[in-house]
N, C-alpha and C positions, 0 to 999 in steps of 0.2 A: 035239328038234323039228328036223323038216329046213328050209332054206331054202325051200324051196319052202312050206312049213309057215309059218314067219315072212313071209314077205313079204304070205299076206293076213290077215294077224292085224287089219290097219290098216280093211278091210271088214269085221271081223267083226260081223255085227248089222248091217248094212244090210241093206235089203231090195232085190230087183230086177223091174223091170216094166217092162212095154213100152206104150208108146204107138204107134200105128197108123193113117196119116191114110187108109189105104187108096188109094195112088199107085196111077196108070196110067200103065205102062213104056210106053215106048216101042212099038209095035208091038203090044199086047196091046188087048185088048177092057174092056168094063166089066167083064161077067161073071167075064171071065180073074182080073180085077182082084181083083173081090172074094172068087174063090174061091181065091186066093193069100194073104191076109189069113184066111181060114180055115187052111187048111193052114198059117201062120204062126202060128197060134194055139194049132192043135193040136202044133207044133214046140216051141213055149216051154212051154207048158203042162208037155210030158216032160222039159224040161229045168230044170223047177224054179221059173221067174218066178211071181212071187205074183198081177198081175193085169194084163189086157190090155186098155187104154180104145181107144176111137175117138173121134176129134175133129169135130165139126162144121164144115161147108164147104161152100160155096154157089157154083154157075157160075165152075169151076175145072175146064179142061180137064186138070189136073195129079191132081185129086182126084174120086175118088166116094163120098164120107161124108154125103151131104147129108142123106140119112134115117134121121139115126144109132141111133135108138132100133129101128129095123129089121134094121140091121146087127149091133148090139146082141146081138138075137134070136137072129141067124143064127147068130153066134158062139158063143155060150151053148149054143146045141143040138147046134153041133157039137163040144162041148170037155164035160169031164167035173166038172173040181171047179179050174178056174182061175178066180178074177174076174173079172168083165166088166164094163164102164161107160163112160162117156161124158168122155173127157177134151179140149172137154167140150160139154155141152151149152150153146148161147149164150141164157140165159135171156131177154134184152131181146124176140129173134125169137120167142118163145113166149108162150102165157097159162101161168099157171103153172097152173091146173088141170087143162090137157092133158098138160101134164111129169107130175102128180102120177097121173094115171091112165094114163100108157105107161111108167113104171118101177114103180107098182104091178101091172098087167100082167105085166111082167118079173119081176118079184121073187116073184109069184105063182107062175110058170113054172118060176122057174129059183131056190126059195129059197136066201138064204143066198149068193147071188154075185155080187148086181148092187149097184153101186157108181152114183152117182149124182155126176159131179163138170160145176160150174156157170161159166161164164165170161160174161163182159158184152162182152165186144168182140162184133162184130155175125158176124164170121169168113167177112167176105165185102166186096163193094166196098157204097160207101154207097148206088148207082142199085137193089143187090141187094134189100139193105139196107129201104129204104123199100118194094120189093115185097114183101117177108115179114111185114113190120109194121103194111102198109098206112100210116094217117094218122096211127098213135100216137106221139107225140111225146115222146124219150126223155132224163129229167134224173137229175141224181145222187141223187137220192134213188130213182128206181125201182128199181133193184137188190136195195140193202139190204130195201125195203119185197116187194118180189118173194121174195125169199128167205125172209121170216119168211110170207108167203101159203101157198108151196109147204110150208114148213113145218108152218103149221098144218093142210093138208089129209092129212097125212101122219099127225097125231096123234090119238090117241082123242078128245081131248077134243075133237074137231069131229061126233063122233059124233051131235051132236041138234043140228047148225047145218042151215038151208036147202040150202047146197050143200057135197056132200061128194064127195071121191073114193074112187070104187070101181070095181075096189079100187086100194087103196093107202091107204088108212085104216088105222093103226094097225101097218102095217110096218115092221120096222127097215133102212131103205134105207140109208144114211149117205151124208152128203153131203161132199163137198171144195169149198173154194175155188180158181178157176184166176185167174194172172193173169200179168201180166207188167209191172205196176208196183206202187210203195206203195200204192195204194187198196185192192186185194182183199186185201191184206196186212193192213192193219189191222182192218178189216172181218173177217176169217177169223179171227183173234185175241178182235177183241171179242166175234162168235158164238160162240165156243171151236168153231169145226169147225177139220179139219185143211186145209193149207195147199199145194198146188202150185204153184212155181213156170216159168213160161217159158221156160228161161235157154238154150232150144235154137234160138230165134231170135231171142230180146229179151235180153240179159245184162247190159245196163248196171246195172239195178237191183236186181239177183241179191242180195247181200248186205244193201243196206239195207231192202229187203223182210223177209229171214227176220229181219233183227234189229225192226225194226219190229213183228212176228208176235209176237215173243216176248214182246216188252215189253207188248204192250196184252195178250195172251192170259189170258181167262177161265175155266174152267170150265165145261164144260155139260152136260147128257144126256147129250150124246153123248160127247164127248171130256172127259177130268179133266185130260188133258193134252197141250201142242201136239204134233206129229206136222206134218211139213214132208215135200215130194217136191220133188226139182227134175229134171226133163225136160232133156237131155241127147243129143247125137246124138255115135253111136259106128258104126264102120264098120272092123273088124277083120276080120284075112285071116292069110295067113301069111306074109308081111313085110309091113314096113315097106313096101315101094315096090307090091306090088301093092294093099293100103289104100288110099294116097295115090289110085293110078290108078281104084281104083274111087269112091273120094270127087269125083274131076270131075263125078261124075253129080251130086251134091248142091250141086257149084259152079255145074253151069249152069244147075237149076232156080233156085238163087238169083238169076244172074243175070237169070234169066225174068222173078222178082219185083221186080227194080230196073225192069227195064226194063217191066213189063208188058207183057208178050210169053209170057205163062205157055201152057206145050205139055207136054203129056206126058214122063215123065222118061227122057232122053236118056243111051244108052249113056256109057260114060267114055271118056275121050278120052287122048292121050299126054301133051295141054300144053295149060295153060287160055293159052300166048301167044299173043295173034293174038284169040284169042275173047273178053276185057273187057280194059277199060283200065286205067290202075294208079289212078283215084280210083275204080272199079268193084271193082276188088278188093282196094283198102283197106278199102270197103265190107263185102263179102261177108265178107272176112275176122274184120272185127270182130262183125259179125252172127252168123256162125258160131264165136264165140270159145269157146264150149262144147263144138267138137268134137274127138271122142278119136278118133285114127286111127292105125292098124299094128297091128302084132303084137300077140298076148296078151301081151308081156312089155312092150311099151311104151303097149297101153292099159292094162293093170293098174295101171301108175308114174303115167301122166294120174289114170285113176278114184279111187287112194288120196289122192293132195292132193288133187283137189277135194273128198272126203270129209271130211280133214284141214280141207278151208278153212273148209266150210259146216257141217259137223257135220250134213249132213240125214240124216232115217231112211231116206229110198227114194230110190233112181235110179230114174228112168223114160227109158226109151231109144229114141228113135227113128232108125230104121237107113231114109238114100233110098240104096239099091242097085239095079240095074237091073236085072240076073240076079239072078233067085228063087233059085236056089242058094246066090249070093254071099252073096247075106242071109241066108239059112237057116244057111249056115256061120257067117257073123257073129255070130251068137247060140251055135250052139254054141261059140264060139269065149270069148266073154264069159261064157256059164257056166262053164267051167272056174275062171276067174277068181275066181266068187263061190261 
C-alpha cells in the first residue's frame, strides 16, 4: 500500500456532501448567484459528493435561499442522480402540510433524491421572524409535535383522514434532524431519524450533541440505526497561504454577522488587521472553529481528526469563496482527498 494509499484509510467509509446557502459574491447579481449554485452542483455531482442541501434564509443581503423548496427544483433538474434537500428547511416558519406537499412535489419529480432535512431555528432575524409566521406563537413542544404532523401526512395510513397530502402520501422522503445544540440532538435520537450537526457556525456543542444522539437513539422505519453529518467549512487551494487568503472572505462575512452589517460576500483581502478587533476575532475565530483551510495535504490531516474525534458518517461542507473558480477548485481539491 502506498502512503498516499495509507494516509486516507482514516476517511475510509465517510461519506462527503455539500451544503450550499447560495451566497451572493460580491458584484454578482441574484440570478448569477443562483445559477453558480447550479453549476456547483453539477461540479460535485462529477466529482463524487453523495448530496447537495440548500439552507433556508430570509432578508439576507449575503444569501438568496429564501424559497428553498424552489431552488430545490432547480437543482434536481439540473443534476442527474445527486441528492438534493433542504439543509434545512425551518419548520416553525411553515405549516407542515405545505412542507408535506412541496417535497411530495419534489420527490414526485425528481424520485429517489430528495432529502427532506428540518431545523427549528427561525433562520432569519426575529422582526423576519414574526412576518412569516404571522401571530403564531412558538413553544417547545411545536417542533416535536410539527414533526410527527409532517410525518403522518407522509404515511399511508393518513390515507382515509379529512386532510391529506397530495401528493406526498405514502412517499419515502427521509427526513434529518438539523441543529446546532442538545435539543434537536436528542429529539433526532428518540425519533430514530438521522442526525445533522451545525458545527460550521455553532461548535461549542459539537460532541455533546452526537453523544447525546447516541445515547437516547431509537429505532424506527426509517432508520434501525443512528447515522450523524456534521457540517463543516473547508476552503482548500494549493497552498497553505493562498487558502488562508481566500478564507478572508468568510472572515469578513463573519464579521458582517457580528456586527450586523451583513453585504454581499467580499473579495479576500491580504490581512484581516485593521478590519476587526482582537475581541472580534477571538470571536470569529472560535465561531469558525470548524474550519479546514490550505492544502490537500493539510486539510486531509484537519478532516482525518476530526473524523477520528467525532466518529461521524458524513461531512457536509460548506465552502464561502468569492471566485466561483476558487470554489469549484476547492471541491475538486477535497475530492481527491476522499
Amino acid at each position: 500500500m502506498s502512503m498516499e494509499q495509507d494516509n486516507k484509510s482514516s476517511l475510509e467509509g465517510t461519506k462527503f456532501s455539500v451544503l450550499d446557502l447560495v451566497p451572493v459574491a460580491e458584484g454578482a447579481t441574484h440570478q448569477q448567484s443562483m445559477a453558480k449554485s447550479l453549476e456547483l452542483a453539477q461540479h460535485v455531482e462529477q466529482l463524487g459528493f453523495g448530496r447537495f442541501w440548500i439552507s433556508e434564509h430570509h432578508n439576507m443581503d449575503t444569501l438568496v435561499s429564501s424559497a428553498t423548496p424552489i431552488l430545490i427544483g432547480y437543482i434536481a433538474q439540473g443534476t442527474q442522480s445527486i441528492r438534493v434537500g433542504s439543509g434545512g428547511v425551518m419548520l416553525p416558519n411553515h405549516a407542515p402540510l405545505v412542507v408535506a406537499e412541496q417535497f411530495g412535489t419534489l420527490e414526485t419529480l425528481y424520485p429517489g433524491r430528495i432529502d427532506l432535512g428540518l431545523g427549528r431555528a427561525p433562520g432569519t432575524d426575529q422582526l423576519t421572524a414574526k412576518a412569516l409566521r404571522r401571530d403564531r406563537p412558538e413553544t417547545v413542544h411545536d417542533f416535536p409535535r410539527d414533526i410527527g404532523e409532517l410525518q403522518t401526512f407522509f404515511s399511508l395510513d393518513n390515507k382515509n383522514a379529512a386532510v391529506r397530502a397530495i401528493p406526498g402520501e405514502g412517499l419515502d422522503i427521509p427526513i434529518y434532524l438539523l441543529g446546532s445544540s442538545t435539543f434537536s440532538a436528542q429529539l433526532a435520537g428518540l425519533k430514530g431519524l438521522p442526525y445533522a450537526f451545525a458545527s460550521h457556525f455553532a461548535p461549542t456543542h459539537l460532541h455533546d450533541a452526537l453523544s447525546l444522539y447516541h445515547q437516547n437513539f431509537q429505532p424506527s422505519k426509517q432508520s434501525a440505526t443512528p447515522y450523524t453529518i456534521a457540517c463543516v467549512n473547508v476552503i482548500a487551494a494549493e497552498t497553505d497561504e493562498n487558502a488562508k487568503f481566500l478564507a478572508t472572505s468568510l472572515q469578513q462575512l463573519a464579521l458582517g454577522i457580528i456586527r450586523n452589517t451583513r453585504k454581499p460576500l467580499p473579495p479576500p483581502v491580504k490581512s484581516m488587521d485593521g478590519l476587526w478587533h482582537e475581541l472580534e476575532q477571538t470571536q470569529i475565530q472560535k465561531m469558525m472553529h470548524y474550519s479546514f483551510v490550505g492544502s490537500k495535504e493539510t486539510v486531509q490531516k484537519q478532516l482525518e481528526s476530526f473524523v477520528e474525534a467525532t466518529r461521524v458518517d458524513e461531512v457536509m461542507v460548506v465552502s464561502h469563496i468569492h471566485n466561483h473558480k476558487d470554489r469549484l477548485r476547492s471541491y475538486e481539491i477535497l475530492s481527491e482527498i476522499f
